[in-house]
C-alpha positions in Angstrom: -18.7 -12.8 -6.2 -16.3 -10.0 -6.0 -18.2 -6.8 -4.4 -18.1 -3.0 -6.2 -16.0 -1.2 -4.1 -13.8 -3.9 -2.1 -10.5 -5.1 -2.9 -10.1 -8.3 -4.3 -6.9 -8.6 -1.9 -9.1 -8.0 1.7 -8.6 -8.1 3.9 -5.0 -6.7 3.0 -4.5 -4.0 1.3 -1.5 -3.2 -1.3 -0.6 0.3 -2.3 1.8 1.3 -4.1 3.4 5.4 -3.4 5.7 7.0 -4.9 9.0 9.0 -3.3 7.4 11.6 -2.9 4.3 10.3 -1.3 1.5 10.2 -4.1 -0.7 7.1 -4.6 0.4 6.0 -7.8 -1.8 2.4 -7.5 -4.1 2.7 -5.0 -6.1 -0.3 -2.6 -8.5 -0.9 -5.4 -5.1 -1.9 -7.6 -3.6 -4.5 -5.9 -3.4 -7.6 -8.4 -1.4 -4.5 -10.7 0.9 -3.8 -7.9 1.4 -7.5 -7.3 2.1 -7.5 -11.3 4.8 -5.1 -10.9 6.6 -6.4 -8.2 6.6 -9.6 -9.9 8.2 -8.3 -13.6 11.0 -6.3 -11.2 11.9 -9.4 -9.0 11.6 -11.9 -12.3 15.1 -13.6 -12.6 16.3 -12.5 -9.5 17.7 -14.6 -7.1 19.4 -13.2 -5.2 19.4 -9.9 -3.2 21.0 -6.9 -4.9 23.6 -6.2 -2.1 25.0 -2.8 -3.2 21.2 -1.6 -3.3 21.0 -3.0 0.2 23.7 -1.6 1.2 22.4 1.5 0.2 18.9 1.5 1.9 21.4 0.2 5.0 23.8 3.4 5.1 20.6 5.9 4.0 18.6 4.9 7.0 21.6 4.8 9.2 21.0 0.7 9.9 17.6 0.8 9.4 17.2 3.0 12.3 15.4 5.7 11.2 12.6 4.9 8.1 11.1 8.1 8.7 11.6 8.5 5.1 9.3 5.4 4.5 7.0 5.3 7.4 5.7 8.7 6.2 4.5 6.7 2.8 2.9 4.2 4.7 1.4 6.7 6.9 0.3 8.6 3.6 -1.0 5.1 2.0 -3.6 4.3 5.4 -4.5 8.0 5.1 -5.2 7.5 0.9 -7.3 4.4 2.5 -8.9 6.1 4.8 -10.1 9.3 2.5 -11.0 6.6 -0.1 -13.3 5.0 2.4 -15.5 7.6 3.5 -16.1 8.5 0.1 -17.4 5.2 -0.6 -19.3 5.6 2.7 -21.2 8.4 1.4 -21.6 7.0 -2.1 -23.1 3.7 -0.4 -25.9 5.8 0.5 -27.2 5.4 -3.2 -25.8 2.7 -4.4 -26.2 -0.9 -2.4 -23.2 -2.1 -4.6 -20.2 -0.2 -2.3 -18.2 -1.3 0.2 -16.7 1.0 2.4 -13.8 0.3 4.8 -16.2 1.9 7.7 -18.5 -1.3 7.4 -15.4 -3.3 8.1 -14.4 -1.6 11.5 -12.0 0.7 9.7 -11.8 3.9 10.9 -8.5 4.9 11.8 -4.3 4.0 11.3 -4.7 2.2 13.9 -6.9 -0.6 12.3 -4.1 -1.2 10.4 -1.1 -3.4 10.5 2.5 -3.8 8.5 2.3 -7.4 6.9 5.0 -6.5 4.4 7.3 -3.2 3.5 8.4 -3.4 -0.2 11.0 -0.6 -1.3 11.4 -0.3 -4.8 15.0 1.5 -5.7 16.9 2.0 -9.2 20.2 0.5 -9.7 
């Protein structure tokens, strides 16, 4: 039975951010960011290589992902907030699930499973 306030994805947790570093589907949204990432990679096969090439050249190798570690930094922070406000709403409700309960506290806690970056053509 799927808990009020706990991703149906957790232990993992999928965000998705935007360039310029808002939340645009947060934790809670996961099975939607999975749905997008499946209708943009439907019929591909292969890797687009100029796009790669890209991302390669931009980040000087992949080097420095400053640009993209700060949105990952950004998305564990979003977590984090998220979690101690369900913290202090489980107070009154015995239906929430906070993060806290789990051992999460801090970036730290947290691991990079998988790095998605979503450009145009």
């Amino acid at each position: 039975m799927e808990q009020k306030g706990k991703s149906l994805l957790a232990p993992y947790y999928l965000v998705y951010m935007g360039e310029d570093g808002t939340t645009i589907l947060g934790y809670m949204q996961g099975k939607r960011c999975l749905d997008y990432l499946k209708k943009l990679s439907q019929g591909k096969t292969e890797v687009l290589t100029e796009l790669a090439q890209n991302l390669k050249k931009e980040t000087k190798n992949y080097a420095n992902m400053s640009r993209y570690s700060s949105a990952f930094h950004m998305a564990i922070e979003s977590l984090i907030g998220k979690s101690h406000e369900v913290g202090a709403a489980s107070f009154f409700s015995s239906e929430l699930i906070s993060l806290n309960a789990e051992g999460v506290t801090s970036q730290g806690d947290f691991d990079i499973v998988a790095f998605v970056i979503v450009k145009r053509k």
